[in-house]
C-alpha positions as MATLAB code, in Angstrom:
seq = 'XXXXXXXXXXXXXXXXXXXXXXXXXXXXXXXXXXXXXXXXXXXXXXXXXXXXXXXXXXXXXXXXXXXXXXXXXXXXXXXXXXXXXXXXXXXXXXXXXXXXXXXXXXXXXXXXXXXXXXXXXXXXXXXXXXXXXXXXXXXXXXXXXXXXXXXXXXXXXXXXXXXXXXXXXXXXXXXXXXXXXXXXXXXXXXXXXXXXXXXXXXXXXXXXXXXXXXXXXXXXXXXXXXXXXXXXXXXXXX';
ca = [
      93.894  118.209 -111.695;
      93.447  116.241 -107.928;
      93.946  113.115 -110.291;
      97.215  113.797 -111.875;
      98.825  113.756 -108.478;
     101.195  111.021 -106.499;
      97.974  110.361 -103.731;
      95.639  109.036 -106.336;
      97.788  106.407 -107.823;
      98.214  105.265 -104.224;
      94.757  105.173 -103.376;
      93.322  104.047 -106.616;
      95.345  100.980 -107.439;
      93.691   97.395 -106.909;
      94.411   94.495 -104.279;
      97.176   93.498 -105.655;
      99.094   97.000 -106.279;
      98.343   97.757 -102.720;
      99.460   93.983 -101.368;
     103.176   95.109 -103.445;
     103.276   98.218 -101.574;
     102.468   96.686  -97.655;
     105.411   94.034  -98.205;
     107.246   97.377  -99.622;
     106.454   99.545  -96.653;
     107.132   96.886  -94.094;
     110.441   95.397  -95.911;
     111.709   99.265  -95.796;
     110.750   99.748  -92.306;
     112.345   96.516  -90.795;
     115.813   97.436  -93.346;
     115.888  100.894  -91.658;
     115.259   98.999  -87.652;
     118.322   97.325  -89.072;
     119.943  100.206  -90.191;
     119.845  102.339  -87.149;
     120.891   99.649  -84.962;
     123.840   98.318  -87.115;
     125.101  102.127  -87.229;
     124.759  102.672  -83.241;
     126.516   99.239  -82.580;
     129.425  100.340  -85.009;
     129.911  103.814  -83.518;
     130.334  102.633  -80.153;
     132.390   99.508  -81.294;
     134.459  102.288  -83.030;
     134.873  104.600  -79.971;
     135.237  102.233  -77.260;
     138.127  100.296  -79.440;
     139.825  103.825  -79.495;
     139.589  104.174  -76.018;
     140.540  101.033  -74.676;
     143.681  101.289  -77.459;
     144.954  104.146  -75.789;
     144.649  102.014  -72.380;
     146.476   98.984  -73.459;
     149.419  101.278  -75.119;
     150.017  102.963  -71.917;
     149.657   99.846  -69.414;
     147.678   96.939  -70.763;
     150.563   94.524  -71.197;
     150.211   94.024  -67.537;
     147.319   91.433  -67.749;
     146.532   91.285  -64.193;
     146.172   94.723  -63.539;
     144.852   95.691  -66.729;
     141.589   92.891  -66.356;
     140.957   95.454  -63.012;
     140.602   98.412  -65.156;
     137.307  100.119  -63.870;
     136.752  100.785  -67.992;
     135.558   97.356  -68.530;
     132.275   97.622  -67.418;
     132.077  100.265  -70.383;
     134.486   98.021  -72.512;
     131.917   95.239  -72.441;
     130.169   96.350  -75.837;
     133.514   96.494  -77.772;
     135.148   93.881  -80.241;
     138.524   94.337  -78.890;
     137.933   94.221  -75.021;
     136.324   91.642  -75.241;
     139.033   89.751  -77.287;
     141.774   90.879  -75.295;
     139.746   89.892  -71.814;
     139.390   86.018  -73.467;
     143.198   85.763  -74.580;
     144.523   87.180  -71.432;
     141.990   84.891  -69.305;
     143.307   81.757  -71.283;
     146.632   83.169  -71.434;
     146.302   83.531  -67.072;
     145.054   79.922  -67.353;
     147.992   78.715  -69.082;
     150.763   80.555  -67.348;
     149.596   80.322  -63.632;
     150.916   77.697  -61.617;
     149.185   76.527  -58.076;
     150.575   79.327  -55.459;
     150.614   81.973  -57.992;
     148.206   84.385  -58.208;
     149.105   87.076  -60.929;
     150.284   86.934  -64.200;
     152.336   89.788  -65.881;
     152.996   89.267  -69.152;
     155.528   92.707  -68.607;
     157.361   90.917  -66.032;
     158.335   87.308  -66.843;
     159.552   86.742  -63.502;
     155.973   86.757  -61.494;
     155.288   83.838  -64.006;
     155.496   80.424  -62.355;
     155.989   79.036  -65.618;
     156.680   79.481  -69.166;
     154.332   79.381  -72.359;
     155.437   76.565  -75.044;
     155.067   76.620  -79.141;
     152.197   74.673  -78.660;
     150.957   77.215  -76.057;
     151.061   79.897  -78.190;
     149.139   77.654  -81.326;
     146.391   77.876  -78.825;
     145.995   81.387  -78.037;
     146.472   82.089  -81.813;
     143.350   79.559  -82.679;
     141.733   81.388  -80.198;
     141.817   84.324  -81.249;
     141.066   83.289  -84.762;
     137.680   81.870  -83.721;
     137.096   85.041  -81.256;
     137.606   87.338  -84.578;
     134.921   85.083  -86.667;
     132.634   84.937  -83.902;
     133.293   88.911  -83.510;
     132.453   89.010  -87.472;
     129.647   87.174  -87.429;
     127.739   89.089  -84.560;
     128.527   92.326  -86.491;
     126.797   90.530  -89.776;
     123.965   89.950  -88.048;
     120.980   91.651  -90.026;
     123.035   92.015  -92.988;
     121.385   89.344  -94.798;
     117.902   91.161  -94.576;
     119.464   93.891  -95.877;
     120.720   91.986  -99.052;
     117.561   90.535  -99.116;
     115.348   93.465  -99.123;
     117.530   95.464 -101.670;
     117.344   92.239 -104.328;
     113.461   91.329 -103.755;
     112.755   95.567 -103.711;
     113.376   95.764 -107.852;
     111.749   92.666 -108.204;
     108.759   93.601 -106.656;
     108.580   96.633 -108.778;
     108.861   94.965 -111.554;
     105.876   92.349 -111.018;
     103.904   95.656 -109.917;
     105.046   97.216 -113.368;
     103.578   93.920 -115.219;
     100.625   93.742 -113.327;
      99.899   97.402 -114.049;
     100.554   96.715 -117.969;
      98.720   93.590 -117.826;
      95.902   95.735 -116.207;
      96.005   98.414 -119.003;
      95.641   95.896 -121.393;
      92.752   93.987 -119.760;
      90.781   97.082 -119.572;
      91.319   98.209 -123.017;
      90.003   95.031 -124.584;
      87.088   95.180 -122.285;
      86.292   98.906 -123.070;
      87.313   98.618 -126.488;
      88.926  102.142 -125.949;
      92.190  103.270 -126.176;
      91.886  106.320 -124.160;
      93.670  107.980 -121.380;
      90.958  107.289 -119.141;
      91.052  103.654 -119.527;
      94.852  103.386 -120.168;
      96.504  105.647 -117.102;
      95.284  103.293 -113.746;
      97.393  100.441 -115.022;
      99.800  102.871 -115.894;
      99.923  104.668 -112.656;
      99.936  101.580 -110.654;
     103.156  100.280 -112.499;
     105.141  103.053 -112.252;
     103.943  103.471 -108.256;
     105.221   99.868 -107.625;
     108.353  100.768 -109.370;
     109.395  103.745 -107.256;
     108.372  102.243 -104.069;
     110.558   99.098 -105.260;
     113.289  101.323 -105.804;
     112.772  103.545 -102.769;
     112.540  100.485 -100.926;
     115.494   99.075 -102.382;
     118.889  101.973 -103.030;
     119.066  103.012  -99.419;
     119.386   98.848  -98.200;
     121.910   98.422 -100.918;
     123.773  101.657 -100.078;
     124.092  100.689  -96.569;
     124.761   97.022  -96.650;
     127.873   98.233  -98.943;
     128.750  100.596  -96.226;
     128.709   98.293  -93.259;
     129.903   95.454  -95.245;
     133.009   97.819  -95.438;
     132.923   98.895  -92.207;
     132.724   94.952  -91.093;
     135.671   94.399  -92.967;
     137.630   97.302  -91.453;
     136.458   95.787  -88.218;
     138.094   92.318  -89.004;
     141.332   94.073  -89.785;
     141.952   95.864  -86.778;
     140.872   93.103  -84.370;
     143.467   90.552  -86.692;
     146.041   93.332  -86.394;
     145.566   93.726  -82.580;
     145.552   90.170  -82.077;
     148.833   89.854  -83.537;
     150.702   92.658  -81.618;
     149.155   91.281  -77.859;
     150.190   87.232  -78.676;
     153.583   88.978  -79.995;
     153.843   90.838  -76.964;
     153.199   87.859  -74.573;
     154.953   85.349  -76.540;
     158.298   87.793  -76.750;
     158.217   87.863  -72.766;
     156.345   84.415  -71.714;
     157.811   82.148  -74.033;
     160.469   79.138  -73.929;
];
C-alpha cells in the first residue's frame, strides 16, 4: 500500500522528473518572495496615502509648511508623498523669487511672482512622468510572476510527455503491459502536472490581483495630481 501514496511518485521518478520539479520548487518559492513583498509594499502604500490625504485636506495647500510636516519621514515609502514633495519642490522653484523665502500656494500674496500657462505645462509633465515612474516601481517583479504562471503548465506538460514517453519505453522493453511496468511513467506525469499547476494558479491569481491593485494605484495618484496643480494653478496663476 506504501506505493500507492503521493511520497513514492516523488521519490521514484528519474533525472529528468526530478530536474521539472527543482525549477518547480524554486520558480514557486522566488513567485511567493515576490508575493509577500509586493503585498507589504501595497499595504503601506495604501495606509500611508490615507494618512497623508487626511493631512493635505486639512492644511497641505500651504506648501511651505506642509514640506515641514514631521510625517514625512514616515511619508517617504508612499506614492503620493512623494509626488506631492516633487511638484511642490518644482512648484517652490518656479514661484520663488531672490528675497523670498516661502511659498504658499493658500496665500498668493507671499508669492514674489506668478506661475504662467507654460508654468503649469511643466508641473503637469511632471507629474505625468512621476505617476509612470511611480507605476513602474510598483510593477517591479510582476513580470516573474507572469512568467512563472505561463512556463508552470508548460512544464507540466513536458513532465506529462516525458512520463508517457517513459511508459511506453518500458513497455516495449518488457514486452508487458502491466501495472507494474505502466504506473512509474504514469505517476511521474501526473506529479509534474500538479506541481506545474501548484506552481502556477497562485502566481496567476496574484499577478491579477496586484495588476488591479497597480491600476487602482495609478488612478488615485492621476486623480490627486489633478486636484493639487488645480489648487495651485487657481491661486498662483496669471
Amino acid at each position: 500500500m506504501e506505493h500507492h501514496n503521493i511520497l513514492y511518485a516523488f521519490t521514484h521518478i528519474d533525472l529528468m522528473g526530478q530536474f521539472i520539479l527543482v525549477i518547480c520548487v524554486i520558480g514557486s518559492t522566488l513567485s511567493w518572495a515576490v508575493v509577500l513583498t509586493k503585498y507589504r509594499l501595497f499595504k503601506k502604500n495604501r495606509q500611508m496615502n490615507r494618512v497623508f490625504r487626511q493631512h493635505y485636506d486639512e492644511k497641505g495647500q500651504d506648501v511651505n509648511q506642509f514640506l515641514k510636516n514631521a510625517m514625512w519621514k514616515h511619508w517617504q515609502d508612499a506614492a503620493l508623498p512623494r509626488i506631492y514633495q516633487k511638484i511642490a519642490r518644482e512648484a517652490q522653484l518656479l514661484l520663488t523669487e531672490p528675497g523670498v523665502d516661502a511659498v504658499s500656494v493658500r496665500s498668493s500674496t507671499a508669492l514674489g511672482s506668478k506661475l504662467t500657462v507654460l508654468d503649469i505645462e511643466t508641473l503637469e509633465k511632471m507629474a505625468e512622468r512621476e505617476i509612470s515612474s511611480e507605476v513602474v516601481y510598483m510593477q517591479t517583479g510582476l513580470n516573474f510572476l507572469a512568467m512563472t504562471s505561463s512556463t508552470g503548465p508548460l512544464l507540466g506538460l513536458l513532465g506529462t510527455v516525458w512520463g508517457i514517453m517513459k511508459t511506453f519505453v518500458d513497455m516495449s522493453q518488457k514486452g508487458s503491459a502491466s501495472i507494474m511496468t505502466v504506473a512509474p511513467g504514469v505517476s511521474e506525469a501526473l506529479v509534474t502536472t500538479i506541481v506545474g499547476l501548484v506552481v502556477a494558479i497562485p502566481a496567476q491569481i496574484f499577478l491579477n490581483s496586484f495588476s488591479f491593485r497597480i491600476h487602482n494605484f495609478g488612478i488615485e495618484m492621476q486623480n490627486f495630481v489633478s486636484e493639487f496643480i488645480s489648487d495651485i494653478e487657481r491661486v498662483c496663476s496669471l
